[in-house]
C-alpha positions in Angstrom: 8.5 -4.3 6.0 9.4 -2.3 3.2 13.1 -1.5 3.5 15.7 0.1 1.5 16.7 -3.9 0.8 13.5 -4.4 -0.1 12.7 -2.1 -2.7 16.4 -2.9 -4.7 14.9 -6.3 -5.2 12.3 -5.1 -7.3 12.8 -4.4 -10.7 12.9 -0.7 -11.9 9.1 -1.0 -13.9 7.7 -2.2 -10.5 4.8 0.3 -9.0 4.7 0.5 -5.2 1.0 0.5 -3.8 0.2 1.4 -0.3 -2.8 1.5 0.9 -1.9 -0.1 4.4 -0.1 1.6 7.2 2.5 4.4 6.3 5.0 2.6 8.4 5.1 -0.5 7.4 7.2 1.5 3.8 10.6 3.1 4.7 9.7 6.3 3.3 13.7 7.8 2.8 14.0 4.7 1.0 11.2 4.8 -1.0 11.8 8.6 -2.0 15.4 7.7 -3.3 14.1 4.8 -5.2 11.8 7.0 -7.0 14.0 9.8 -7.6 17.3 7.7 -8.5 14.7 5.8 -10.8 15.4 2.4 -9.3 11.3 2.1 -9.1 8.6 3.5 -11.8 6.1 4.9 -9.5 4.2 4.8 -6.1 0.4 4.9 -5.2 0.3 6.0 -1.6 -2.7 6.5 0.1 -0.9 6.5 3.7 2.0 8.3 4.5 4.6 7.6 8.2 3.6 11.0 9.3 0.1 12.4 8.5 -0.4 14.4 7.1 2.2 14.3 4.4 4.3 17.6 5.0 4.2 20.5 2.6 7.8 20.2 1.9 8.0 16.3 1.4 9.2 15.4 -1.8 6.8 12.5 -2.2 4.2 15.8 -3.4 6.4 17.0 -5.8 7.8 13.3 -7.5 6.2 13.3 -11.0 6.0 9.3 -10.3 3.8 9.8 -7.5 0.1 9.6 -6.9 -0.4 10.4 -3.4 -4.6 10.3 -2.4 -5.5 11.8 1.2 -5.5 8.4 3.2 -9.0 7.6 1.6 -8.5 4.1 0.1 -10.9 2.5 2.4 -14.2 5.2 1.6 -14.0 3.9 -1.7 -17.5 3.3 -3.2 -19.0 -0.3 -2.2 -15.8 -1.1 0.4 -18.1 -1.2 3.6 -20.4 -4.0 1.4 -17.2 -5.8 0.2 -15.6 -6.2 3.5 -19.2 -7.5 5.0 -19.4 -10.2 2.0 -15.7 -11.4 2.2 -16.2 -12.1 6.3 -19.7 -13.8 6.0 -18.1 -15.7 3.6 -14.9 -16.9 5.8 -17.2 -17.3 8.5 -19.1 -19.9 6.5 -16.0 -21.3 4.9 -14.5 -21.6 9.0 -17.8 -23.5 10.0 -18.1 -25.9 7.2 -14.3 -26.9 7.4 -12.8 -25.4 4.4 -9.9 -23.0 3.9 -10.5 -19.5 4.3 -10.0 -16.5 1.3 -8.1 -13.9 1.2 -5.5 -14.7 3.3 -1.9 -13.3 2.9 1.2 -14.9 2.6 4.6 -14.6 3.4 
């Protein structure tokens, strides 16, 4: 999803976040961007191969905040989710559109 094309159309302050699926960023791609500094930073909290190996340069990239794949322990999540589906689940049965929904 997150290709070498991608990434050139964003502008070079843009901050990549990932707290999804490692695969869905091209990692090469993503490592070049940061290192050429064609992109500011990247948050990454999942990684295509996990764990990250020692000798990835994504450990090593001062632009770089890489977190052990621990985005969704974060304090309160579990509650959050609950409230956000209770809610669709009401907003489904009375008629009305749901939140939260992503877009292309």
């Amino acid at each position: 999803m997150v290709d070498a094309a991608v990434l050139a159309r964003l502008p070079a302050h843009a901050q990549l976040v990932n707290v999804a699926r490692g695969e869905i960023v091209d990692q090469p791609a993503l490592i070049a961007a940061l290192q050429q500094g064609r992109l500011a930073g990247a948050f990454l909290d999942t990684f295509a191969q996990e764990p990250l190996p020692a000798d990835s340069p994504l450990w090593t990239l001062p632009n770089v905040i890489a977190t052990p794949h621990s985005a969704g322990l974060s304090d309160g999540n579990a509650a959050r989710v609950v409230r956000m589906f209770l809610d669709n689940l009401r907003r489904w049965q009375a008629g009305e559109p749901l939140a939260h929904l992503a877009t292309d």
